[in-house]
C-alpha positions, 0 to 999 in steps of 0.5 A, a space after each residue: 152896623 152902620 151908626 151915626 156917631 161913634 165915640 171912641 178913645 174914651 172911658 166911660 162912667 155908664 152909671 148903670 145899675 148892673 154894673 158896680 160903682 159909676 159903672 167904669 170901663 176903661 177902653 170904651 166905645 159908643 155909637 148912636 143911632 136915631 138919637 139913642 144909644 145903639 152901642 156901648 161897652 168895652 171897644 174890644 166887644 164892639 160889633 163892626 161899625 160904620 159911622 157917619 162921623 167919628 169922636 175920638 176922645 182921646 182918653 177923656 172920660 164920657 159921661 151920661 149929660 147930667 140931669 138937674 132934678 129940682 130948680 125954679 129957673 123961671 122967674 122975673 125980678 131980684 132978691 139980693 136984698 133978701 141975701 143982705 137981711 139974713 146976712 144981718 140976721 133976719 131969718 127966712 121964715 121972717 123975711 117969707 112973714 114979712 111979705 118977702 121971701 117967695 111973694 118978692 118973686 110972685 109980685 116981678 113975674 107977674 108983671 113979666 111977659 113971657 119973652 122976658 121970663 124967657 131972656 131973664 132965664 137964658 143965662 142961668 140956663 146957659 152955666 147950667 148947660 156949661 156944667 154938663 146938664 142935658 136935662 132940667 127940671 122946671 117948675 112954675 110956682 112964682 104966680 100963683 094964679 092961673 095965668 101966669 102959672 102957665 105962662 112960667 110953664 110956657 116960658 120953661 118949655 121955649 127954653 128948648 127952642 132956645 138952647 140944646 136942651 130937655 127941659 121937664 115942667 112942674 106945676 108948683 101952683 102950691 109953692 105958697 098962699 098968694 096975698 088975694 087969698 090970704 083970708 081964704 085959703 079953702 078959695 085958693 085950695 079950690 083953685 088949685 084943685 077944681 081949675 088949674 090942676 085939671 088945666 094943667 092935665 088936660 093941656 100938658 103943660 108939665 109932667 109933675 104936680 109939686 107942693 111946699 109942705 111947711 109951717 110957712 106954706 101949706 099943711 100936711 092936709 092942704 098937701 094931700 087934697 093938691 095931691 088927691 087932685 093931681 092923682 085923679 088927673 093921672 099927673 105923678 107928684 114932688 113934694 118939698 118936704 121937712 125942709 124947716 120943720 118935720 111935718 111928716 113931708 117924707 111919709 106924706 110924699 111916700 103915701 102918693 108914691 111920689 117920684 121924689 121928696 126934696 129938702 128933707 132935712 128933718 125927715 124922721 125915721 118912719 118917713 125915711 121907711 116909707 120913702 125906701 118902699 115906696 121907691 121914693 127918690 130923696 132929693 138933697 139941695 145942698 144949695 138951700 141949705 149953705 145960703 140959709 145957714 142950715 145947721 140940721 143935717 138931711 138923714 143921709 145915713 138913714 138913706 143908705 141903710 133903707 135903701 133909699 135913692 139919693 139925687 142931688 140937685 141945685 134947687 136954682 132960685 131968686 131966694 134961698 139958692 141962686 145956685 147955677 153949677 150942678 157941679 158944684 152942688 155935687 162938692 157941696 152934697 159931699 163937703 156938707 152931706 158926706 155923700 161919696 163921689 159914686 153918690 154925688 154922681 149916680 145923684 146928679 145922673 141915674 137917680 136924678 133922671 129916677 126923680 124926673 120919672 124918666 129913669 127908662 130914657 137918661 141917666 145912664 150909658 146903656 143901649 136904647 136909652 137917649 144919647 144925651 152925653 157929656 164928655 170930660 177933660 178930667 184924669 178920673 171922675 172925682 174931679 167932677 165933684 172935687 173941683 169949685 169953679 173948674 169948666 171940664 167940659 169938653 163936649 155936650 150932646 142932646 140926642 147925638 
């Protein structure tokens, strides 16, 4: 079979979900072909190959790229002063009250271009590309009306032309009420519903319609017209859900058969059910909680004895989680949460691509599925989680 690239002398985590764990085999071997993955497994197995250019791993571990599920990397401005207030005791829901918090943000991004949100994103784009990550997740959010919405989603789609990357849009036009509409929330509903969700369909400006359902955002009914929209255009939702409060976000998500809910810290029971059957991904941002001082834990047992995916991802954003090391939301994930490394890693590769809807394309070493990869400098893969601050990166691919 003649391939183009040929990794030998590695390991590999595959991921894959027919095999047990992370998926490990010892004495592997991979080969691309056209981008995608044309073969892999044990060396011993493989097929005669020739190969336009050989990798020797020299017993480095080889990895699917790390998929980053949930980030708001798009944005203008700064919030470091917000970090000061709550390190002096204002709270987030204060700060958000006060005409901080998220609008901070809305304010500087609309008055950037789009080459600015485009520089301004590069450099947190580029320690998440340091960390292993072939695939982000953007969402818009920080406009809040309809042209710099889509200008944040332009600008999140240049990022490729930009760097090696795959870059997933969200349209999050439902993140908070912007200040025009704040006596007129059935007005700004309207918007969403009736104007820029139909736009953002028709032009393909993301794959996932997103909404901020909370006590200082939008309510459970507001949440479901967003979503009832999105649906009728053919658009998939997220939902940032029970993060501060339990507004019944998990079952709502679960309702719409959400690719994933995120936050989800005060998810009860019947939502935690819904999710598992609804196949649902619970996406834990371990970042958020650390820098908001968070004390209620997500329900990470409740998960596991439903059966529910969980993805882990670094939520990166001006306010409550400028985090931009998937690698180190994975140690967080385990410090805080408890999650094992075989969860913290299948949650920042296989259920992590799950949560993006593309579990068909990334996430795992299999053949047929896109050859984004990442090799490792490491002895055995836990390093990947226990390591703060470690660049063990010795080698990324986008479609090799």
């Amino acid at each position: 079979m003649r391939v183009d690239r040929l990794f030998t002398e590695v390991r590999l985590a595959t991921m894959a979900s027919h095999r047990p764990g992370l998926g490990i085999v010892e004495d592997g071997l991979l080969a691309t072909r056209g981008g995608r993955i044309a073969w892999v497994g044990e060396r011993r197995d493989a097929p005669a190959l020739e190969a336009r250019e050989t990798i020797r791993g020299e017993g480095r571990w080889l990895t699917p790229g790390l998929v980053d599920c949930h980030t708001h990397l798009v944005w203008a401005g700064d919030r470091a002063h917000e970090f000061e207030r709550r390190l002096e005791g204002a709270t987030y829901a204060e700060i958000a009250r006060e005409g901080g918090g998220i609008l901070s943000t809305v304010r500087a991004t609309r008055a950037a271009p789009r080459e600015e949100l485009v520089r301004a994103a590069l450099p947190r784009l580029d320690a998440l590309l340091a960390d292993g990550v072939t695939t982000v997740e953007v969402k818009s959010g920080y406009g809040l009306e309809p042209a710099t919405e889509y200008r944040q989603l332009a600008a999140a789609r240049a990022l490729e032309a930009e760097r090696s990357v795959r870059v997933e849009t969200t349209f999050l036009g439902a993140h908070t009420l912007p200040p025009e509409f704040a006596s007129d929330r059935e007005a700004y509903l309207r918007l969403l519903c009736e104007e820029m969700i139909p736009r953002v369909a028709r032009d393909r400006l993301a794959a996932a319609v997103d909404a901020f359902c909370e006590t200082i955002a939008f309510t459970p009914e507001e949440t479901r017209r967003v979503f009832e929209a999105a649906r009728a255009h053919g658009l998939p939702v997220k939902l940032h859900a029970d993060q501060l409060s339990d507004t019944g976000g998990a079952a709502l998500a679960a309702a719409f058969r959400a690719l994933s809910a995120d936050h989800l810290e005060y998810a009860n029971a019947e939502g935690v059910t819904a999710m598992a059957r609804a196949g649902t991904v619970a996406v834990l941002l371990p970042g958020a909680f650390y820098c908001l001082r968070e004390k209620q834990l997500p329900p990470v047992e409740s998960f596991r004895r439903a059966g529910v995916p969980i993805a882990v991802a670094t939520d990166c954003n001006p306010g409550t989680s400028p985090l931009v090391s998937l690698l180190l939301a994975a140690n967080m994930a385990a410090t805080l949460f408890r999650l094992t490394v075989t969860e913290c890693l299948l949650g920042v590769t296989r259920n992590a691509a799950r949560a993006l809807g593309l579990a068909d394309e990334r996430g795992t070493l299999e053949i047929g599925k896109r050859a984004d990869l990442a090799l490792w400098s490491i002895e055995r893969p836990a390093e990947l989680v226990y390591m703060m601050g470690a660049r063990p990166l010795a080698g990324r691919w986008v479609g090799a």
